[in-house]
N, C-alpha and C positions, 0 to 999 in steps of 0.2 A: 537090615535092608532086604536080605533073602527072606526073613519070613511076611515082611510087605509086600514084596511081587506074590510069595503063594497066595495071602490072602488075596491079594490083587485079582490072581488067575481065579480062583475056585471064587469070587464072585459073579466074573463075565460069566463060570459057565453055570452058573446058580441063574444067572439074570437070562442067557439063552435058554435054559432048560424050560426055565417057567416060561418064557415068550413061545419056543417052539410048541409047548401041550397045548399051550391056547390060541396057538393058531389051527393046529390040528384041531381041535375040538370045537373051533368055528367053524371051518369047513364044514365038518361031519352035520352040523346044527344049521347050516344054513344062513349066520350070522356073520357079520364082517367083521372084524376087528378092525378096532380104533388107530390110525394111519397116521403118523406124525406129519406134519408141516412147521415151515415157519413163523407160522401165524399164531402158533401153538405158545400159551408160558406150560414150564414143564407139569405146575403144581395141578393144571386144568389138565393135561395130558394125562396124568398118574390118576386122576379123578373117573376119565371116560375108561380106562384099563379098569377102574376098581367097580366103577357102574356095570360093565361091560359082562365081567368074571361074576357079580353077584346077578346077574340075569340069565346067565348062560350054564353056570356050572354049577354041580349038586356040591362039591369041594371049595365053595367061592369062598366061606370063612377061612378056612385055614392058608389057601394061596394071598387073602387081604392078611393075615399074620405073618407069613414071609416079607411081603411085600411092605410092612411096617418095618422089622427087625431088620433088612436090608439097609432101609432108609438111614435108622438108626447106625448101624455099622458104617455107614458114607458120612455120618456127621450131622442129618437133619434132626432138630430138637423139638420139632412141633406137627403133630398133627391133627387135625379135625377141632380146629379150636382146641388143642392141648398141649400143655409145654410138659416137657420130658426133663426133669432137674435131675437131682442125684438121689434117688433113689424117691423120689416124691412126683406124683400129679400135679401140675396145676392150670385151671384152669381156666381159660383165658375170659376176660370180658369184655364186651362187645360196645360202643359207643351208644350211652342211652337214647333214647327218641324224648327230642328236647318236649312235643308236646307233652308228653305224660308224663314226663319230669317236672313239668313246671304245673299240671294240673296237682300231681301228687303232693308239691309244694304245698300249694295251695288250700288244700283240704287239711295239711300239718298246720298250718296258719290258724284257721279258722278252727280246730280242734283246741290250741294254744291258748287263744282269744277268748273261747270260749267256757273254759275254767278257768274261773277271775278268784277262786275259792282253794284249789287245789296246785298246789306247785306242783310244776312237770320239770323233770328231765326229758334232756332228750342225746341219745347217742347214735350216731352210727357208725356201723360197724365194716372196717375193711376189709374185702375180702386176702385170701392166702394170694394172690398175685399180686395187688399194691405189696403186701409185707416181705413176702419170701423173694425182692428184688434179686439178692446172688442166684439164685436159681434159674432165674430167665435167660435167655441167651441177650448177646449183645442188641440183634437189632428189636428187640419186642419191647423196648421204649419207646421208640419210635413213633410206634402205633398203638400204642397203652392208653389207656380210657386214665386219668389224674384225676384218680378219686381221694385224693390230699386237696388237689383244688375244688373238687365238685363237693367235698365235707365242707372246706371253709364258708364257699358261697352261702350256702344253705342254713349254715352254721349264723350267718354274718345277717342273715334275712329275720332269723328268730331274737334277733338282739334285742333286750329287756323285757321279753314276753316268754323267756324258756332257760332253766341252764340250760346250759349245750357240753360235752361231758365228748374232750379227747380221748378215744382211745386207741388213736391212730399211732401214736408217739410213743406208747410205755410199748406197744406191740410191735413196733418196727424197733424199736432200742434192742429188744430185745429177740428177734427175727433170727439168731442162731438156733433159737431153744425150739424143741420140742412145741411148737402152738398151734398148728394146724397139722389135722388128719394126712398124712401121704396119699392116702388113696380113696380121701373123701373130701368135701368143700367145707368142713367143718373147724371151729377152736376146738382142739384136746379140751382136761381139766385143766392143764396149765395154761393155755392161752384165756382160757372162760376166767382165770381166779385173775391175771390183769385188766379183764375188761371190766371183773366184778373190782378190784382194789380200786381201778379210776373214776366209777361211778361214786361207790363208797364215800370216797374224797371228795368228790366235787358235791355232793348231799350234804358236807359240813360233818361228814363224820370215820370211825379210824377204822378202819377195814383189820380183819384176824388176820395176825402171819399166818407164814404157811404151817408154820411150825405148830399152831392152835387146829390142826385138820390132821384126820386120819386118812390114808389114803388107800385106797380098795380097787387093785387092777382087778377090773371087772372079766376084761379078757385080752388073750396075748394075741387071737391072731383072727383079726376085725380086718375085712375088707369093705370099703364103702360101694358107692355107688359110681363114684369117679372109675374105679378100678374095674367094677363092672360092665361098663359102658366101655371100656378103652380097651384095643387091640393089642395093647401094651401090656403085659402081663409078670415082668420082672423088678417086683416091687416086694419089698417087703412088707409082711403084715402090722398093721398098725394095733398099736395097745391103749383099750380103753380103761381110764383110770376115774374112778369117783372120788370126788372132796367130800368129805365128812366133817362138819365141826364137831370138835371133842367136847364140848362144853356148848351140849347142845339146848340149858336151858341159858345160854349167856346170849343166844342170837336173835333174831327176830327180823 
């Protein structure tokens, strides 16, 4: 209980300190700082503080890096369109624009239709916030783009003119594992070798265990571009691994 109120305290004066320099440091500049009302949600308030500090101050990056790890410390799991998991980025998606969703369709259709000679698969691929669901916080369902429903549709439009190749299913079964990059929007090799086993299968043919591949961590301490982009900097480095068939004249 005592060490809750200290951290308690030495937040308010963490939260003062930074509000006092920048009000002084308005004055001095001739700017106003951003004045709460009621009118105000807080998320738009913390937004004109952040606009505000990157306009005014040659120190703006490092006070918007407090001003994240704070957030973080009070319990908030998302910012700038990014959800904060355990020890992973991810990054949120945004509700598609139904017309260039449905023109994009459309152009799939007719690409489909039009090798009457060549079987086509077709897959697509969900990103790390459909799959890494434990990760998210409670309410980011809520407002989550159901790219489980937006596969099916799409999926259900190509019917007898495409396979359509789940790999929505083997990648969420298995959404504990190592599949997606922590601190980029990518599949590892291990999430790549389920999207490649569900293809495989759905082509009418047996995909190599894993046990048939050499594996080459190419390197132990990869930071993507998620990570680069993010304010958020307490992330472990991610390990990039290659798949190698071992019996490299057996594949094709």
């Amino acid at each position: 209980m005592i060490s809750k109120r200290v951290t308690a305290v030495i937040l308010l004066f963490l939260i003062f300190g930074i509000s006092l320099s920048i009000a002084v440091g308005s004055r001095l500049s001739g700017c106003e700082f951003p004045k709460y009302n009621r009118f105000y949600y807080m998320e738009e308030y913390m937004s004109d503080i952040e606009d505000f500090v990157r306009e005014n101050f040659p120190f703006a990056e490092r006070l918007k890096n407090s001003s994240v790890q704070l957030q973080l410390l009070l319990g908030k799991k998302e910012h700038d369109d990014l959800f904060i998991g355990n020890d992973i980025l991810i990054e949120d998606i945004e509700q598609p624009d139904e017309n260039i969703m449905e023109r994009n369709l459309q152009e799939l259709q007719a690409f489909v239709e039009m090798e009457t000679y060549t079987p086509i698969s077709v897959l697509y691929l969900p990103t790390k916030y459909a799959i890494k669901q434990q990760e998210l916080p409670d309410f980011a369902e809520n407002f989550a783009f159901n790219q489980k429903s937006f596969i099916e549709k799409n999926y259900a439009s190509l019917s007898g003119k495409a396979t359509t190749v789940d790999a929505y299913s083997p990648l969420l079964s298995n959404s504990d594992k190592y599949l997606y990059y922590r601190s980029a929007p990518d599949l590892t090799g291990l999430g790549a070798y389920y999207v490649y086993s569900a293809l495989v299968q759905r082509m009418g043919q047996s995909p190599l265990p894993q046990s048939d591949f050499t594996l080459q961590h190419f390197a132990h301490d990869f930071y993507g571009e998620t990570y680069e982009n993010s304010p958020f900097k307490d992330i472990s480095p991610d390990i990039v691994t290659l798949y190698h068939p071992t019996n490299q004249s057996g594949v094709s």
